[in-house]
N, C-alpha and C positions, 0 to 999 in steps of 0.2 A: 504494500500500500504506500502511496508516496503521498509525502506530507504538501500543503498549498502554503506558501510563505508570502504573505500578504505584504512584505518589505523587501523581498525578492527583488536586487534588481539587477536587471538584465540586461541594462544599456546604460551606460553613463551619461549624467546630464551634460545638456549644452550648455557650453560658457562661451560666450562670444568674448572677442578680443578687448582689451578691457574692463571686463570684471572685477577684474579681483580689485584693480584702484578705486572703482568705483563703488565696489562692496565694504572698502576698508573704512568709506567716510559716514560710514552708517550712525544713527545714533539712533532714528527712528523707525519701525518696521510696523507697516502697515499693510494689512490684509481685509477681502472678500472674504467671505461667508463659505457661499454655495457651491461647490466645485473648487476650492482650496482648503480648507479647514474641514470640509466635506465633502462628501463624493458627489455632490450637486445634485443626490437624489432628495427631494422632499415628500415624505409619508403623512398621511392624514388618515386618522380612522374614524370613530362614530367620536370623539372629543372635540372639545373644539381646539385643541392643540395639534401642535406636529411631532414629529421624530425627527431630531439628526442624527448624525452616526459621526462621532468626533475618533482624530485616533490618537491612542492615549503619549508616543511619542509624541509627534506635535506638540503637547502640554508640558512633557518635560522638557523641551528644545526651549520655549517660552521660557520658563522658569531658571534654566543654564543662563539663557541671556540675559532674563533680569539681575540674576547676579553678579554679574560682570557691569551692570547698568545703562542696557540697552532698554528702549520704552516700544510698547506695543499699541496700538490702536485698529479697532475694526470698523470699516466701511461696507455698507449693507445695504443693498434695495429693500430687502426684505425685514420683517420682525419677529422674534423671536423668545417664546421666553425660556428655550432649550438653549439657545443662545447665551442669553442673560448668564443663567446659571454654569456654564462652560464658562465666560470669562469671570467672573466670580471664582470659579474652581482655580483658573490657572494666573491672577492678577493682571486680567486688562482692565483697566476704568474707562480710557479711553473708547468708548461705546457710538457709533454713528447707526442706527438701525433705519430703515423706511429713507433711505438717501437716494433717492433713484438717478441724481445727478451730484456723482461722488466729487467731480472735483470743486464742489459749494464746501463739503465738509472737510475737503481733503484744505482747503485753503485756510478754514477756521483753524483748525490744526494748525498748522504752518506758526499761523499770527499768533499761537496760545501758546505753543511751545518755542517761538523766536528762532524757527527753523529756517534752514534755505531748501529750495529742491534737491541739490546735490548731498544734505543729511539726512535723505528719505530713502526707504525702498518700500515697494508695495509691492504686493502679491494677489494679481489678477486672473479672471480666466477666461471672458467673453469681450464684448466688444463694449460694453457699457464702462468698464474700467480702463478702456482705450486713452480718454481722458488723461488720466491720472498717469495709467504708468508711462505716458508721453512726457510728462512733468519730473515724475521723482529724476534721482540719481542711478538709483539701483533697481531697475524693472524686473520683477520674476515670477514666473507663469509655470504652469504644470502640462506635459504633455498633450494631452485633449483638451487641452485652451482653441480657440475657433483661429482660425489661420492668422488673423490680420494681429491679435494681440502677443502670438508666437512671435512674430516678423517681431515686434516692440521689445521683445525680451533679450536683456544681460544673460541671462541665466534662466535656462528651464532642465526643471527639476527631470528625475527620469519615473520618482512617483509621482502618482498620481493622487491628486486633494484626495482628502481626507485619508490615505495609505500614506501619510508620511510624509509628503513634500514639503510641506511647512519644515519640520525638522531639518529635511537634506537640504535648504535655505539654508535655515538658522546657522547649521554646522560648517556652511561656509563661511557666513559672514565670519565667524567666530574665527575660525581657522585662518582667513584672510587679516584679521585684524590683530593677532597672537594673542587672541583673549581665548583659545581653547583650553588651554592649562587650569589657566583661573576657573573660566566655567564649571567645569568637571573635578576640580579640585575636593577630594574628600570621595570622591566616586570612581576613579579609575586608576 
């Protein structure tokens, strides 16, 4: 019987040329919901809530980087209070939900935390975050991103949202910045 390894991976991600300088100047990482943080399925049953399906890397990759003191923020078309409760579990406060025109919130951002574009990365998957990851510094998108936001992307992951690409980000940023030691410090 052969085991299915849902972090399997089987093709290394793409880095386009300049990456990694442009990953070092991170301070802020920002991410999409649906098809990043998730496999962009949404379930509904007879409640009146949803199901997502978060992957529990992803949350420790957050947590490595807040300890190093990188900050997190999520931009959302959508709301959520499965949501809610996932950035609650892993320390984002930074919360944009019902944004259906992310670079209004992506800019309030900006202005709150005294950022420039080039201290941003965001992590996109459709063509509504177009916007945005044309803005940051550091663009990064997950394999089944729709063509035109792939074409936008530093760096795409070789999982896929919600299997872990959020982490295989994080672990580069980290790694690009010599903040992996510190991260991981007490754990490996």
């Amino acid at each position: 019987m052969r085991h299915f390894d849902a972090h399997a991976e089987t093709v290394e991600p793409v880095i386009r040329t300049g990456a990694g300088a442009r990953a070092r100047k991170v301070k802020l990482i920002l991410m999409d919901v649906d098809g990043v943080l998730t496999d962009g399925r949404i379930i509904f049953d007879d409640t009146p809530g949803e199901m997502k399906f978060f992957d529990a890397q992803d949350g420790v990759g957050v947590r490595l980087a807040e300890r190093v003191g990188l900050k997190f923020g999520i931009i959302t078309g959508r709301e959520s209070q499965a949501l809610e409760r996932r950035c609650r579990e892993i320390g984002i406060t930074e919360l944009h939900q019902r944004s259906l025109k992310k670079i209004v919130a992506y800019e309030k951002i900006l202005a709150s935390h005294k950022l420039k574009d080039e201290d941003v990365a965001f992590m996109g998957d459709d063509i509504v975050d177009a916007p945005v990851l044309k803005r940051v510094g550091f663009a990064v998108t997950v394999p089944n991103a729709v063509p035109q936001v792939r074409r936008l992307a530093h760096f795409v992951t070789s999982r896929a949202g919600g299997r872990g690409a959020v982490r295989q980000a994080l672990d580069f940023i980290l790694k690009v910045q010599n903040r992996w030691g510190d991260a991981t410090r007490g754990y490996a």
